[in-house]
Biopython code that builds the backbone (N, CA, C, O; Angstrom):
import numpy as np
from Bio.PDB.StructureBuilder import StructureBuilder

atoms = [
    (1, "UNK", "N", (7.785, -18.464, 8.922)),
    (1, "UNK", "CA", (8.282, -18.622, 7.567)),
    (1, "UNK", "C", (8.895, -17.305, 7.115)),
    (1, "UNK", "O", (8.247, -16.265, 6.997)),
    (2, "UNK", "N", (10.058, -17.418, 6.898)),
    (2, "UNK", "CA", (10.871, -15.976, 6.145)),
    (2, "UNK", "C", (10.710, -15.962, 4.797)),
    (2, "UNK", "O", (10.927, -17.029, 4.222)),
    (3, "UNK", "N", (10.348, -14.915, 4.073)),
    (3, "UNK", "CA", (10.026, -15.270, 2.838)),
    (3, "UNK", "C", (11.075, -14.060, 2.693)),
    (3, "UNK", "O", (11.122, -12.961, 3.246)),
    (4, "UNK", "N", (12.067, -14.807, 1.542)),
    (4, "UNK", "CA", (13.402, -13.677, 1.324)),
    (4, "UNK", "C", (12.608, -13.119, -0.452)),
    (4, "UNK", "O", (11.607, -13.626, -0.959)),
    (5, "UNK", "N", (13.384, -12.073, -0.992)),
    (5, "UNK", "CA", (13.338, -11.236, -1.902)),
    (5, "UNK", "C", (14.626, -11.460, -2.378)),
    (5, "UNK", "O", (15.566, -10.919, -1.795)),
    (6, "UNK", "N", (14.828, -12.204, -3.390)),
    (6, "UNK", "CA", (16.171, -12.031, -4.474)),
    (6, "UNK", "C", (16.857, -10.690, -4.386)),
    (6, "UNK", "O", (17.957, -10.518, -3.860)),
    (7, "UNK", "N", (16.029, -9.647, -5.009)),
    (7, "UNK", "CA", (16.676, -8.599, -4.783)),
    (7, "UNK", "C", (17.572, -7.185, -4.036)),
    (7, "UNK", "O", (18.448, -6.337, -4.207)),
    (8, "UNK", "N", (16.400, -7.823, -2.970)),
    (8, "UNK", "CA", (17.257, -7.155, -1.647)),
    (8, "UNK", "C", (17.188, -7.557, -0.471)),
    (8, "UNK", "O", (16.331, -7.151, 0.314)),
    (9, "UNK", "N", (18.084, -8.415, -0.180)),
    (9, "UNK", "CA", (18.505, -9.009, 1.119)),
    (9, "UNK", "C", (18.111, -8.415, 2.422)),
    (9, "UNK", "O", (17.828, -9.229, 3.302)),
    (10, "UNK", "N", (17.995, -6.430, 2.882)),
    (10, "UNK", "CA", (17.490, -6.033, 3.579)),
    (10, "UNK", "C", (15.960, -5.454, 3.083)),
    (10, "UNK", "O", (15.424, -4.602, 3.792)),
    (11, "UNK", "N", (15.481, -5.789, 2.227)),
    (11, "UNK", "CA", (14.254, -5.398, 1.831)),
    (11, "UNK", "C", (12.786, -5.373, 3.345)),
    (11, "UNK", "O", (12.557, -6.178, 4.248)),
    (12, "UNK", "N", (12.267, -4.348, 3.041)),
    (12, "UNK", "CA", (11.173, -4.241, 4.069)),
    (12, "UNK", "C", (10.405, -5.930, 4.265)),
    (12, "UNK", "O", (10.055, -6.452, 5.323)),
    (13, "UNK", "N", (10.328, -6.403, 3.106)),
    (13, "UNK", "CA", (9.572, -7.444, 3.260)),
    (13, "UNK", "C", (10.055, -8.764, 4.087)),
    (13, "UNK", "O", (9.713, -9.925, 3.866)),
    (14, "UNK", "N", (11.109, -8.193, 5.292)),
    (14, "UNK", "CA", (11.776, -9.026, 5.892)),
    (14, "UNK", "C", (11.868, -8.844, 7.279)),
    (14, "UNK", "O", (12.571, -9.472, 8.071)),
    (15, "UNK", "N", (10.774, -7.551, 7.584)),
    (15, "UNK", "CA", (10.273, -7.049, 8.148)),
    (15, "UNK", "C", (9.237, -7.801, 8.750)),
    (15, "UNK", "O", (8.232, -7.644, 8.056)),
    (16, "UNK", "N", (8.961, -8.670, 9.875)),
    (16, "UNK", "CA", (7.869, -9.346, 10.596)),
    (16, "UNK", "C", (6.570, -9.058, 10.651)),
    (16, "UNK", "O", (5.723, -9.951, 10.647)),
    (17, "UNK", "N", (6.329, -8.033, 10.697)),
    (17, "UNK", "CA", (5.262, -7.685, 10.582)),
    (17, "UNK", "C", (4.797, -7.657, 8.814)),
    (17, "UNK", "O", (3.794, -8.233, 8.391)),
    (18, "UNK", "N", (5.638, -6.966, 8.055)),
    (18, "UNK", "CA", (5.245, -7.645, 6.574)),
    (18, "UNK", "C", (5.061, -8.631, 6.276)),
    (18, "UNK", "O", (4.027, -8.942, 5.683)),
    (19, "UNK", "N", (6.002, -9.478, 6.582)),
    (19, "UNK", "CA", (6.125, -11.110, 6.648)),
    (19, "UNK", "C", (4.866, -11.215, 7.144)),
    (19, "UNK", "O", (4.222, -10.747, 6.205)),
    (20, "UNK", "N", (3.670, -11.662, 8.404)),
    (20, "UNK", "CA", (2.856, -11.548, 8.907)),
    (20, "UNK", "C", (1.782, -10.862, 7.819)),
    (20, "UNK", "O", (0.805, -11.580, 7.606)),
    (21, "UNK", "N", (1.805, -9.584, 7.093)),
    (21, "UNK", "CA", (1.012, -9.489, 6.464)),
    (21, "UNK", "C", (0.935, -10.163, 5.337)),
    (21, "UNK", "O", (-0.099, -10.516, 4.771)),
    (22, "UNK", "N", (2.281, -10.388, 4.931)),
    (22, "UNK", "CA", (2.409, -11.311, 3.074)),
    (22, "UNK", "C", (1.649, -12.483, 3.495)),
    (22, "UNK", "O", (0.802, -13.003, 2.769)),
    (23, "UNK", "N", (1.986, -12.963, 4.832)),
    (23, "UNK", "CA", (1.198, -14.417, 4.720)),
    (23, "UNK", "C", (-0.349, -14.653, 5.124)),
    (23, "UNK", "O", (-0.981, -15.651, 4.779)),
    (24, "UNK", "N", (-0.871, -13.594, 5.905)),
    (24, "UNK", "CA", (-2.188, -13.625, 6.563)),
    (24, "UNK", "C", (-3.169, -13.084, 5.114)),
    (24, "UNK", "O", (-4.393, -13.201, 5.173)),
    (25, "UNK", "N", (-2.580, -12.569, 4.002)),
    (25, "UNK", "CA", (-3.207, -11.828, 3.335)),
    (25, "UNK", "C", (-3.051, -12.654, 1.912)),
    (25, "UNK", "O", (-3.291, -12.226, 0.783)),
    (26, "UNK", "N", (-2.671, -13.715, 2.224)),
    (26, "UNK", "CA", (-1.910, -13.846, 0.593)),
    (26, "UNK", "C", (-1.016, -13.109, -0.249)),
    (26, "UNK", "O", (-1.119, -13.627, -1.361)),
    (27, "UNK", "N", (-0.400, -12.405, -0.283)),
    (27, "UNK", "CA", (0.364, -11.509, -0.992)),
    (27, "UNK", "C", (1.260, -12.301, -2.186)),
    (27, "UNK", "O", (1.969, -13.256, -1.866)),
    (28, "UNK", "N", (1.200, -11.972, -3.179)),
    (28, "UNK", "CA", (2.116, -12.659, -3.860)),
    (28, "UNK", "C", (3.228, -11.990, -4.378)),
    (28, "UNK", "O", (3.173, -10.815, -4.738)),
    (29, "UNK", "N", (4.395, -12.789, -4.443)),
    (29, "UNK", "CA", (5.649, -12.116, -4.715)),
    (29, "UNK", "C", (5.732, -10.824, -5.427)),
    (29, "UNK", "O", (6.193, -9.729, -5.107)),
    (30, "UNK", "N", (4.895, -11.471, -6.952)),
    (30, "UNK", "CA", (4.965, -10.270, -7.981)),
    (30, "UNK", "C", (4.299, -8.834, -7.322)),
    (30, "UNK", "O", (4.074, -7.781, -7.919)),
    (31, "UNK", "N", (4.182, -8.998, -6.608)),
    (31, "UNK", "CA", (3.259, -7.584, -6.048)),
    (31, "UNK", "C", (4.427, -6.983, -4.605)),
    (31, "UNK", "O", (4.196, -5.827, -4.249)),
    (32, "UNK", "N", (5.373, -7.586, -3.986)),
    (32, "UNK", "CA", (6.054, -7.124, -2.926)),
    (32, "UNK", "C", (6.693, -5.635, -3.688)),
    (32, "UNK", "O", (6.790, -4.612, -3.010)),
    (33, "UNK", "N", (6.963, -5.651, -4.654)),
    (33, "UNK", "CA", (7.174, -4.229, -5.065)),
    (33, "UNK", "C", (6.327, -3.048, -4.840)),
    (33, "UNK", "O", (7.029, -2.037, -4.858)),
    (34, "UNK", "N", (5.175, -2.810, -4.649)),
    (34, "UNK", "CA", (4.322, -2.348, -4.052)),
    (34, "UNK", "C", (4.332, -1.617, -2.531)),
    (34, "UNK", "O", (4.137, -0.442, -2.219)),
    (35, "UNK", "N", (4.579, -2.560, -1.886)),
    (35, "UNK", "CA", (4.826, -2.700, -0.666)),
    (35, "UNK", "C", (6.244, -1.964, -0.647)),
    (35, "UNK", "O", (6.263, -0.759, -0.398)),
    (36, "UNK", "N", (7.200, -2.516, -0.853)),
    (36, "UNK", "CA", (8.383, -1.851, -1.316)),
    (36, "UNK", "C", (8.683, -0.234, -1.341)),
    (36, "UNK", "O", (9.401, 0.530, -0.697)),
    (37, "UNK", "N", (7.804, -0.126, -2.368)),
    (37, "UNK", "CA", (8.053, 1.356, -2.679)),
    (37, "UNK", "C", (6.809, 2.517, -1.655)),
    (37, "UNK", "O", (6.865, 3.740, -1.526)),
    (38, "UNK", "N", (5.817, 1.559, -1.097)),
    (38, "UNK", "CA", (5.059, 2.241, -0.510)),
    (38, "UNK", "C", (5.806, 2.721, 1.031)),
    (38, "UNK", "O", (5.545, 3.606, 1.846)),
    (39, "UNK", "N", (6.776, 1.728, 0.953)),
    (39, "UNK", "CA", (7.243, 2.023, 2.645)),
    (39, "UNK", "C", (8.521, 3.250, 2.487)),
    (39, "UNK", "O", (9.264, 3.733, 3.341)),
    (40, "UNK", "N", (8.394, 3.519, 0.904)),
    (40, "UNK", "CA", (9.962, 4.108, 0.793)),
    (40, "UNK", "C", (9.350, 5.767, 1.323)),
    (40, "UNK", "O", (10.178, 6.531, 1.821)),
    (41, "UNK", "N", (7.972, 6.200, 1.181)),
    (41, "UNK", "CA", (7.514, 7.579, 1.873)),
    (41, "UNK", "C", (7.421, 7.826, 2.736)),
    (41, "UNK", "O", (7.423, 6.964, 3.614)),
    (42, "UNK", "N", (7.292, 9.045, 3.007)),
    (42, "UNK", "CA", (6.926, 9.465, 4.049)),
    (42, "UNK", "C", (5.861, 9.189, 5.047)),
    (42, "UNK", "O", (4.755, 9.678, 4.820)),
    (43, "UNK", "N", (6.044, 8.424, 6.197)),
    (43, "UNK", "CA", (4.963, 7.410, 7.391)),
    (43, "UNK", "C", (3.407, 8.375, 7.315)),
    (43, "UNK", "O", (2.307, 7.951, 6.962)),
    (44, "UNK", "N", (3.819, 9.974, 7.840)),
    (44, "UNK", "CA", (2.893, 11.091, 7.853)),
    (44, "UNK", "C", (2.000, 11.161, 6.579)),
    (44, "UNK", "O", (0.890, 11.686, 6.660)),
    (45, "UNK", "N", (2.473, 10.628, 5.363)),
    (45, "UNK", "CA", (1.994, 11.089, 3.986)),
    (45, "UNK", "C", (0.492, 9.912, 3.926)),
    (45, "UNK", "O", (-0.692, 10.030, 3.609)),
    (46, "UNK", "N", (1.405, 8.771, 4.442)),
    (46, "UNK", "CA", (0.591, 7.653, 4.633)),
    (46, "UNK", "C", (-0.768, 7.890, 5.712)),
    (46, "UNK", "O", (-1.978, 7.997, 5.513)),
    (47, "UNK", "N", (-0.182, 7.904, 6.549)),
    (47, "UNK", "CA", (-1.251, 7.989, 7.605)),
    (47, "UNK", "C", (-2.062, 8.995, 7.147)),
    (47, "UNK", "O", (-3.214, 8.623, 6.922)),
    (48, "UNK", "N", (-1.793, 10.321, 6.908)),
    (48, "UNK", "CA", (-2.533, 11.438, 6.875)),
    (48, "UNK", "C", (-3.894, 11.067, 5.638)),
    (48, "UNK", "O", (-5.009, 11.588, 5.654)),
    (49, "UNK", "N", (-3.412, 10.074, 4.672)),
    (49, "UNK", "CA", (-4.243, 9.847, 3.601)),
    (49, "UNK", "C", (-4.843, 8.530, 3.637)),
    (49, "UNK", "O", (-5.925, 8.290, 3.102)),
    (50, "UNK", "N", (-4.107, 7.622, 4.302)),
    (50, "UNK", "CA", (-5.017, 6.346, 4.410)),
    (50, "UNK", "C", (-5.114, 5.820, 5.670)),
    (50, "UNK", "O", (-5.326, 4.609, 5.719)),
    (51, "UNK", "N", (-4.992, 6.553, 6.936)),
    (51, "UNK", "CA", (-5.646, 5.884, 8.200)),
    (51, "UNK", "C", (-6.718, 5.724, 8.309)),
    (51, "UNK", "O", (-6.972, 5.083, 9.328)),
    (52, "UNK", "N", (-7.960, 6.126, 7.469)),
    (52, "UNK", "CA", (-9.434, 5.963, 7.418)),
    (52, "UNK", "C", (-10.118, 5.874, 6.226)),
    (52, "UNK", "O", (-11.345, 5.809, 6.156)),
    (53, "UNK", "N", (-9.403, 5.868, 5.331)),
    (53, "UNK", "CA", (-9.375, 6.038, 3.698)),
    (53, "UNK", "C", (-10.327, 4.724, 3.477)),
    (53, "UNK", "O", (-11.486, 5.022, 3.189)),
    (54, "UNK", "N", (-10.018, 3.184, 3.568)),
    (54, "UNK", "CA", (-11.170, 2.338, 3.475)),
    (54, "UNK", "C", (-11.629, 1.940, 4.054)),
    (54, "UNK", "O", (-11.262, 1.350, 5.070)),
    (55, "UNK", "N", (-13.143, 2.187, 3.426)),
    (55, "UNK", "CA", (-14.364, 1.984, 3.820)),
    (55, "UNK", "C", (-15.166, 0.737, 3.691)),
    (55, "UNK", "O", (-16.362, 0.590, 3.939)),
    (56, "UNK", "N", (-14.389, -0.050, 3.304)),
    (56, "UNK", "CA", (-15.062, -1.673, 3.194)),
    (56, "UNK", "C", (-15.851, -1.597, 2.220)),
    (56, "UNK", "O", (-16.688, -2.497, 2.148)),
    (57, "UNK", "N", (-15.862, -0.657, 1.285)),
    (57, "UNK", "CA", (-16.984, -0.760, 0.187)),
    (57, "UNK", "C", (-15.783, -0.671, -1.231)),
    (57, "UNK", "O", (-14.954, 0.167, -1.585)),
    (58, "UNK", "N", (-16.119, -1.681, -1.627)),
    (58, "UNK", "CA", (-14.853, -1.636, -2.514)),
    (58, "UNK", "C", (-15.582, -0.423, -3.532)),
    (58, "UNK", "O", (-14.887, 0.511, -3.930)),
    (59, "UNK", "N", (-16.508, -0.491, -3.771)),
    (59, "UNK", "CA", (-16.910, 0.659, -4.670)),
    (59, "UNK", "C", (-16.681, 1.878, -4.370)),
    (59, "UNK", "O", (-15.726, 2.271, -5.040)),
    (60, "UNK", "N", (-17.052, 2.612, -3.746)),
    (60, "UNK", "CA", (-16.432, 3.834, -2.967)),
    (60, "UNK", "C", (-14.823, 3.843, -2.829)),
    (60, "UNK", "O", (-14.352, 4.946, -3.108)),
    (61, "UNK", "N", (-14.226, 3.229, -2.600)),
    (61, "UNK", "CA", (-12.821, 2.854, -2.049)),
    (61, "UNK", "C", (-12.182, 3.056, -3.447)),
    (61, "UNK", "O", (-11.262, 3.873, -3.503)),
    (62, "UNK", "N", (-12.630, 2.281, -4.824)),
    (62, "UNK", "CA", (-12.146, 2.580, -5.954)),
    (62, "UNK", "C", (-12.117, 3.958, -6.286)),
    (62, "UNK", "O", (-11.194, 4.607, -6.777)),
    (63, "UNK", "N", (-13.412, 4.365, -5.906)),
    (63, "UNK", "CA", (-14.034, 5.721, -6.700)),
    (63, "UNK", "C", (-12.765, 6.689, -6.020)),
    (63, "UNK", "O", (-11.768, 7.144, -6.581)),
    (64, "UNK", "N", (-13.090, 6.780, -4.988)),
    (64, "UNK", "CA", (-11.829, 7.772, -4.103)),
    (64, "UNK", "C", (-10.171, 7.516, -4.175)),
    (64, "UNK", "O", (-9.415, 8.310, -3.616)),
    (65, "UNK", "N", (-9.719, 6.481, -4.820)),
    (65, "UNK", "CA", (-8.193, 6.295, -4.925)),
    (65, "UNK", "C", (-8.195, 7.024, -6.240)),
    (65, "UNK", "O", (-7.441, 7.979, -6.425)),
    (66, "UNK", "N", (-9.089, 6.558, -7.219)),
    (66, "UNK", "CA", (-9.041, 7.574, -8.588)),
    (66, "UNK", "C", (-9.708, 8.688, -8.429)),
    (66, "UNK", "O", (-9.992, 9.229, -9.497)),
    (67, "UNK", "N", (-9.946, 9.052, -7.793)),
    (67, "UNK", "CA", (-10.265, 10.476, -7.456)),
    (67, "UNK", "C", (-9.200, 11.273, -6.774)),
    (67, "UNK", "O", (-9.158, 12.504, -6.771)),
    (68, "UNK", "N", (-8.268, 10.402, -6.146)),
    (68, "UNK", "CA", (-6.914, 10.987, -5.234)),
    (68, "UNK", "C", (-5.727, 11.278, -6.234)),
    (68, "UNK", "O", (-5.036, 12.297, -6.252)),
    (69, "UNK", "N", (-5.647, 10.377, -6.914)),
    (69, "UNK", "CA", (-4.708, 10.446, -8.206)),
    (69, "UNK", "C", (-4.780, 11.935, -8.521)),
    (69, "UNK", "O", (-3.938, 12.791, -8.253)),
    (70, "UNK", "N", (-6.754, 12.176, -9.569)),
    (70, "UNK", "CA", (-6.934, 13.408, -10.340)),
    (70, "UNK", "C", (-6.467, 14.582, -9.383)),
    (70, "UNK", "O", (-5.761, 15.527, -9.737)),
    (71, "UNK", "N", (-7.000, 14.360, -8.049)),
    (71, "UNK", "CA", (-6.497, 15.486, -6.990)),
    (71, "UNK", "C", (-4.863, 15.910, -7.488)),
    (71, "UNK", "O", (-4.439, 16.946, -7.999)),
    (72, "UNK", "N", (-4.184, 14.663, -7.107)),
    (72, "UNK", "CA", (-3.011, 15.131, -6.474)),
    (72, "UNK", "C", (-2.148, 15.851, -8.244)),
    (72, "UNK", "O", (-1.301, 16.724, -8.436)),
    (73, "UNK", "N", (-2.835, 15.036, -9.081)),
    (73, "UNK", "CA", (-2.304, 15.220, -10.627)),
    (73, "UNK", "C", (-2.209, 16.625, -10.864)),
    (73, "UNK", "O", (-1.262, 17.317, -11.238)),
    (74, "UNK", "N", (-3.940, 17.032, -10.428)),
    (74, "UNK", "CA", (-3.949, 18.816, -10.667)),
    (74, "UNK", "C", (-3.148, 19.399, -9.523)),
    (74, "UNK", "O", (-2.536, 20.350, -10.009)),
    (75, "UNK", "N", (-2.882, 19.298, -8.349)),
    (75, "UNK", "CA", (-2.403, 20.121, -7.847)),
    (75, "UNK", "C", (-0.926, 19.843, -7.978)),
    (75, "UNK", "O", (-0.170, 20.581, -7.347)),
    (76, "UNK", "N", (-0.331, 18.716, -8.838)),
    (76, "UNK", "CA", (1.119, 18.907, -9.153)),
    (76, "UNK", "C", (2.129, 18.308, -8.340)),
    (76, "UNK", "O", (3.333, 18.564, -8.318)),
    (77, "UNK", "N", (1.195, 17.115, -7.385)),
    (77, "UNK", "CA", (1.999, 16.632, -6.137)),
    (77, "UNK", "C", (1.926, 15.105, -6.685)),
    (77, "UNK", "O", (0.918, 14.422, -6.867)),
    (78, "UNK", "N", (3.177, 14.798, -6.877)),
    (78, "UNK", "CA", (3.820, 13.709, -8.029)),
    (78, "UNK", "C", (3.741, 12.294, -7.033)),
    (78, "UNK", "O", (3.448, 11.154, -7.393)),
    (79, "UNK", "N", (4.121, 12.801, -5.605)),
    (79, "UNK", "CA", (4.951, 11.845, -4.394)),
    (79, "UNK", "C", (2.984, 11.608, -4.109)),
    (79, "UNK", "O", (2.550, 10.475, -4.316)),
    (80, "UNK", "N", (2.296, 12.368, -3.799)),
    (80, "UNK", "CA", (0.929, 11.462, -3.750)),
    (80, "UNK", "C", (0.327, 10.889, -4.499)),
    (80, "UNK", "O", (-0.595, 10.158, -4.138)),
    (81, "UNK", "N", (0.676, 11.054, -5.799)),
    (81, "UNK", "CA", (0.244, 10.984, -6.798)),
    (81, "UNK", "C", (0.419, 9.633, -7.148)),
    (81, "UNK", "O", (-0.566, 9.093, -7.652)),
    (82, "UNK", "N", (1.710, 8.777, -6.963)),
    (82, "UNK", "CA", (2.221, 7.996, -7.136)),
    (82, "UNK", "C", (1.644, 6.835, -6.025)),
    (82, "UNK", "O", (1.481, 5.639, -6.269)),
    (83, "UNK", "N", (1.308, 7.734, -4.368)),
    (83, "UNK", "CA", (0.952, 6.598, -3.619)),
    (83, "UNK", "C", (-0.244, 6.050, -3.444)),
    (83, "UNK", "O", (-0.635, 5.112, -2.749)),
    (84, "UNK", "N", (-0.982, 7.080, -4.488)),
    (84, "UNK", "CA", (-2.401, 6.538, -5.066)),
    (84, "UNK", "C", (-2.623, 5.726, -5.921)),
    (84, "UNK", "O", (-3.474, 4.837, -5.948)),
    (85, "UNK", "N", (-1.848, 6.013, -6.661)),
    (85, "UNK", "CA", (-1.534, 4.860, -7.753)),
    (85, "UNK", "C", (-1.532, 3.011, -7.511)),
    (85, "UNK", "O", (-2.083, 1.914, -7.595)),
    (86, "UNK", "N", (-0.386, 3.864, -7.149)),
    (86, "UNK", "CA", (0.429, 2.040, -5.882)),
    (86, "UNK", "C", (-0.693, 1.548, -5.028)),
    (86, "UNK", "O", (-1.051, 0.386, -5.218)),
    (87, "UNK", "N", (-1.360, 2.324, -4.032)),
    (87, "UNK", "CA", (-2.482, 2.057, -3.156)),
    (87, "UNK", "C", (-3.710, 1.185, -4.458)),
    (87, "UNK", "O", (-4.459, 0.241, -4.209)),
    (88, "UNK", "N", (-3.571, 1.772, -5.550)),
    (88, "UNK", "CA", (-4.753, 1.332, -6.894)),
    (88, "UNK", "C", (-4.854, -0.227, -7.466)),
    (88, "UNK", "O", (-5.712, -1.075, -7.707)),
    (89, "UNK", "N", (-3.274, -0.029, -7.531)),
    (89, "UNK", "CA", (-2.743, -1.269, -8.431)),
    (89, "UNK", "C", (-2.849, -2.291, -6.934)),
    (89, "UNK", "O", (-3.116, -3.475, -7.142)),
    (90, "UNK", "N", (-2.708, -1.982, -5.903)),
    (90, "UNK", "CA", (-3.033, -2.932, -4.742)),
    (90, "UNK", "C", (-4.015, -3.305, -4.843)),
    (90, "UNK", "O", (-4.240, -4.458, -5.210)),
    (91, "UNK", "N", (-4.864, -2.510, -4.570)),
    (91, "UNK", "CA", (-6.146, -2.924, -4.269)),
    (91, "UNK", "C", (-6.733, -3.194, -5.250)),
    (91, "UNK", "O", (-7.829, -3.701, -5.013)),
    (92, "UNK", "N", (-6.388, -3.032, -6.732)),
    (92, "UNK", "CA", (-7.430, -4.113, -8.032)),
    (92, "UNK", "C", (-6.665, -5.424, -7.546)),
    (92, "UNK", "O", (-7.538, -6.261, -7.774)),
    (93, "UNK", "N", (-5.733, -6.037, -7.092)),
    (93, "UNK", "CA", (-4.950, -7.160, -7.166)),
    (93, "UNK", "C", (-5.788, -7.634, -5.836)),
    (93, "UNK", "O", (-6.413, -8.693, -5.792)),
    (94, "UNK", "N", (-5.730, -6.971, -5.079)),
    (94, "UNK", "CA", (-6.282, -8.359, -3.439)),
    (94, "UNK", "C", (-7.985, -7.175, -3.124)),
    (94, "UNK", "O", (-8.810, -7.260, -4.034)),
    (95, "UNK", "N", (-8.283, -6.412, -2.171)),
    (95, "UNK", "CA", (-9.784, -5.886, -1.341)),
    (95, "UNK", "C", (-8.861, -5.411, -0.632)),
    (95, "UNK", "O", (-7.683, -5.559, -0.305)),
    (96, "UNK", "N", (-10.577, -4.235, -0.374)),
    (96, "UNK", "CA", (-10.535, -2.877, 0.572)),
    (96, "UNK", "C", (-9.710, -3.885, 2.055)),
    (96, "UNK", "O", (-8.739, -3.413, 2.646)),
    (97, "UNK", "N", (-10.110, -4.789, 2.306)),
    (97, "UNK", "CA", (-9.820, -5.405, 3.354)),
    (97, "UNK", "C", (-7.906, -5.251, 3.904)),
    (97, "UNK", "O", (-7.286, -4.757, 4.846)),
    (98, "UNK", "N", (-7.590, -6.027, 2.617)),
    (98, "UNK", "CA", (-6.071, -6.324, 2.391)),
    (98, "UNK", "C", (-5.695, -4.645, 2.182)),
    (98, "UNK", "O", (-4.792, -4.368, 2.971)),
    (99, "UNK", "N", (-5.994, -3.773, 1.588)),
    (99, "UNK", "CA", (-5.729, -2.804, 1.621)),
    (99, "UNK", "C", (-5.868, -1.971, 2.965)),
    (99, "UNK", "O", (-4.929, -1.377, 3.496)),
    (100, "UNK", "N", (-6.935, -2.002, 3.355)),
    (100, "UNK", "CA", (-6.614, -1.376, 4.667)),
    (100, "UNK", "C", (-5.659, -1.836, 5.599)),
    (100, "UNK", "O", (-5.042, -0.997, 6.256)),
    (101, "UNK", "N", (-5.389, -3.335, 5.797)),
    (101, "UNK", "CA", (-4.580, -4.010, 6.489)),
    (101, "UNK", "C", (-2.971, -3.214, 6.198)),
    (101, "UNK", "O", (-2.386, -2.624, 7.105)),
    (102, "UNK", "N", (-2.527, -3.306, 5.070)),
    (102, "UNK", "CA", (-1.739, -2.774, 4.379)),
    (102, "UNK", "C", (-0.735, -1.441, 4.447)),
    (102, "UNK", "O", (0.460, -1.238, 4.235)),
    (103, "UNK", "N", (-2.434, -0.269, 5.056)),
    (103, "UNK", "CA", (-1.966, 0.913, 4.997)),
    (103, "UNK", "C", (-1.476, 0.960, 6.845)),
    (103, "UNK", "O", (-0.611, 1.697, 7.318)),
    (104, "UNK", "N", (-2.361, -0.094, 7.642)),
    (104, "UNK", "CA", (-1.964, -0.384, 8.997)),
    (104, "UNK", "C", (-0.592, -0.413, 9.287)),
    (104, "UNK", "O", (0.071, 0.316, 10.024)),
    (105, "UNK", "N", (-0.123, -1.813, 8.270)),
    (105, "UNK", "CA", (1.043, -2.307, 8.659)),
    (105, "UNK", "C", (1.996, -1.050, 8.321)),
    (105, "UNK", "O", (2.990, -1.185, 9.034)),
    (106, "UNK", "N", (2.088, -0.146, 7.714)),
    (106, "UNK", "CA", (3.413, 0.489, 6.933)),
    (106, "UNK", "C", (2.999, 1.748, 7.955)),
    (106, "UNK", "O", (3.975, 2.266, 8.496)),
    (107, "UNK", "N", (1.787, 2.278, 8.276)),
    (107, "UNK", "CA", (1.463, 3.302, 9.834)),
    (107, "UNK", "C", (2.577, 2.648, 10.385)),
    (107, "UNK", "O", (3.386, 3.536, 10.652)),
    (108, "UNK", "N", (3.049, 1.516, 10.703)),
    (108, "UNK", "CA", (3.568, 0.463, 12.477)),
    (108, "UNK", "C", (4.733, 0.448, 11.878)),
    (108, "UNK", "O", (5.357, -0.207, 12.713)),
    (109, "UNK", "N", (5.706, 0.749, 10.816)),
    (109, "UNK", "CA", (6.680, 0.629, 10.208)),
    (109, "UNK", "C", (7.263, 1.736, 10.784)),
    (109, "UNK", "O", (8.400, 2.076, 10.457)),
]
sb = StructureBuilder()
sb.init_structure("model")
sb.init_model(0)
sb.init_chain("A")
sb.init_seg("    ")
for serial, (resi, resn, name, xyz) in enumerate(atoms, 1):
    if name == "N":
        sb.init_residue(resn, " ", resi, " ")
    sb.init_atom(name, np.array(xyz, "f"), 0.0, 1.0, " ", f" {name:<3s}", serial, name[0])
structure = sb.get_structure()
């Protein structure tokens, strides 16, 4: 199943392996923006911060994305700052689960 994006015809989410995650995970449209902008960084920025980042405990997992934010806020780094955010607003919407899956797929990107 190709699931297209109105807005951009070459959009990541057209990407097989996204595709594969939108559907194994539920993903819903309103949220491909997410995804979107998460793939627009740097692969290294990603990996370096969420190849082990969840822990299957959604409690912990919360505590430490808002804790990554305050990090990156004080030290003035806007571009992590932002992919903590995005990583936030993910993961209140679906689990540590879908989130880790998530930070997999865009590593393989």
């Amino acid at each position: 199943m190709e699931i297209f994006n109105e807005n951009k015809s070459q959009s990541i989410i057209n990407n097989e392996k996204v595709q594969s995650f939108i559907e194994d995970r539920e993903i819903k449209p309103e949220h491909f923006y997410i995804i979107e902008k998460l793939a627009t960084f740097d692969k290294n920025e990603i990996i370096g911060s969420f190849h082990n980042f969840f822990t299957l405990n959604a409690h912990n997992s919360l505590r430490e994305l808002e804790n990554g934010i305050r990090f990156a806020k004080e030290d003035g780094n806007t571009e992590r700052e932002e992919i903590y955010k995005l990583f936030l607003e993910f993961f209140k919407n679906y689990d540590e689960y879908a989130s880790h899956h998530l930070a997999r797929v865009l590593e393989a990107l």
